[in-house]
N, C-alpha and C positions, 0 to 999 in steps of 0.2 A: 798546415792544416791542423785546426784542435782537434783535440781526440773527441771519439763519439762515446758521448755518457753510457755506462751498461741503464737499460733497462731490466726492471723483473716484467714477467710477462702478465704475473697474477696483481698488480697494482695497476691502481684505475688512470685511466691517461688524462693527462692535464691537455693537452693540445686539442684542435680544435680537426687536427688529420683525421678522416676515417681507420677505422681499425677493420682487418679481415673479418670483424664477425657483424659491422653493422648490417650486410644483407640478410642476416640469418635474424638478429631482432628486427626489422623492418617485416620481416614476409611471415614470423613465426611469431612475434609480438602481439596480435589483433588475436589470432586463437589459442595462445597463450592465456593473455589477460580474460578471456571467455571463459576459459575451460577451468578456470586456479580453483580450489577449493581453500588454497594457504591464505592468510591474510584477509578471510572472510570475502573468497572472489563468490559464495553463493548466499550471502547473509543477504536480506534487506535493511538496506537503512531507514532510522527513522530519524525524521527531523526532530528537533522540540523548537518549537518556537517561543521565546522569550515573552510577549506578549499572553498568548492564548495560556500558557505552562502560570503567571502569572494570575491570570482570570480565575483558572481553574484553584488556583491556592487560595486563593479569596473568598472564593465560592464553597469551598473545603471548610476554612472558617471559620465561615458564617454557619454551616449548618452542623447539628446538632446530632453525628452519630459516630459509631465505632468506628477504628480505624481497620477492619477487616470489611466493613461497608464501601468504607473511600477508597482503599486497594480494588474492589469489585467494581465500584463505578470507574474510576480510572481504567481499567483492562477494558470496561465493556466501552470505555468513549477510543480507547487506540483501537482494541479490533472495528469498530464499528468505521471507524475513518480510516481506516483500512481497507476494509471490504470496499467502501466506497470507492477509492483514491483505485482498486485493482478494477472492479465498474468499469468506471469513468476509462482508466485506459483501453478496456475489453473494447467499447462504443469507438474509442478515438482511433483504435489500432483497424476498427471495421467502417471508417469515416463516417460514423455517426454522431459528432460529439452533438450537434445541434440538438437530435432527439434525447441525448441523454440530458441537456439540460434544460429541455421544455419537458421532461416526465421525470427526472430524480427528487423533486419538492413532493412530488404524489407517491413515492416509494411505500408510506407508511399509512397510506387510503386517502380517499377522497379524490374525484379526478371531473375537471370542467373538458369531458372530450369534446364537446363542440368546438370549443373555443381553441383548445391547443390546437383540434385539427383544422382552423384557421389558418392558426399561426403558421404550420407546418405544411400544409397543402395535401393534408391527410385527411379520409373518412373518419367520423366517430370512432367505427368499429376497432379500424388499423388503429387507431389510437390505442385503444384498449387492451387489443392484441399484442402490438409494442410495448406496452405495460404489462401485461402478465408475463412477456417475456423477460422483462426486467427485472418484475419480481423474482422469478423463477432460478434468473442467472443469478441476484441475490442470494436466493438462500442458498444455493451451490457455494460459492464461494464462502459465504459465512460456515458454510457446516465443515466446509476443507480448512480454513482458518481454525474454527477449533478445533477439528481433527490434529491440525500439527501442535496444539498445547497439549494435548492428554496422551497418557502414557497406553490406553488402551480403544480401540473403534468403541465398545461398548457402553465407555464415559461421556460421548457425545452429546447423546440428549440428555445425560446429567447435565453436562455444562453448556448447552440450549438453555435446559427448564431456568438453572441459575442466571445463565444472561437476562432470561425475561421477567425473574422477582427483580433486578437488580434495576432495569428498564422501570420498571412498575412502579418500584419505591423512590424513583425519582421522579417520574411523572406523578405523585402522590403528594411531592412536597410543594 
């Protein structure tokens, strides 16, 4: 009979055997990976997509201001498709996504309620009402978005008021 190789215990196993501790990653793995703080288990990610990241440099470009402007516009187009993108889950996570995309194009005014509540098999009114709610959930989360950039609650509607020159000066050009 050959002799059996020593193993160290703390070196990773090549074989394909289970080892005494796979039950214990199996059943403590899932609340593990939930609970990590290490390795950014509570950071959001953001994507950048190659295309729009693209657009948006071209569009930078072309236009004719300071680059503490374009930093400003850049933060207010990620928070704002942010807020959106956390929206959008809020509706989908409460099976509404239908109504959040027959009313997130009216988020920023104007609203054909007859017509969506057509679409949707809603009153005017409920329309409307579904809309203020949206709006409402909106600026919640916009205000808790900035709340986690600033160092103080008190900065808030500083950096509101700046989102909306920032807003303005692009709707401007």
């Amino acid at each position: 009979m050959p002799p059996h190789p020593k193993t160290n215990p703390w070196e990773p196993r090549i074989s394909n055997e289970p080892s005494n501790w796979d039950h214990v990653r199996s059943v403590g793995g899932p609340w593990r990976h939930k609970t990590t703080q290490r390795r950014g288990g509570h950071v959001k990610m953001l994507t950048i997509e190659a295309d729009d990241f693209e657009q948006q440099y071209q569009e930078s470009l072309s236009d004719t201001c300071t680059p503490e402007l374009l930093f400003d516009r850049c933060w207010v187009d990620t928070l704002l498709t942010n807020v959106v993108s956390e929206l959008r889950a809020d509706y989908q996570k409460a099976e509404k996504a239908a109504l959040f995309d027959a009313l997130s194009p009216y988020l920023a005014g104007g609203l054909p309620r007859d017509v969506i509540g057509k679409q949707l098999g809603m009153s005017a009114e409920a329309v409307a009402m579904s809309l203020h709610r949206m709006r409402k959930r909106y600026g919640e989360i916009l205000r808790r978005s900035i709340a986690d950039t600033v160092a103080h609650p008190d900065d808030i509607e500083d950096e509101l008021s700046r989102l909306m020159e920032v807003v303005a000066t692009r709707q401007a050009r």
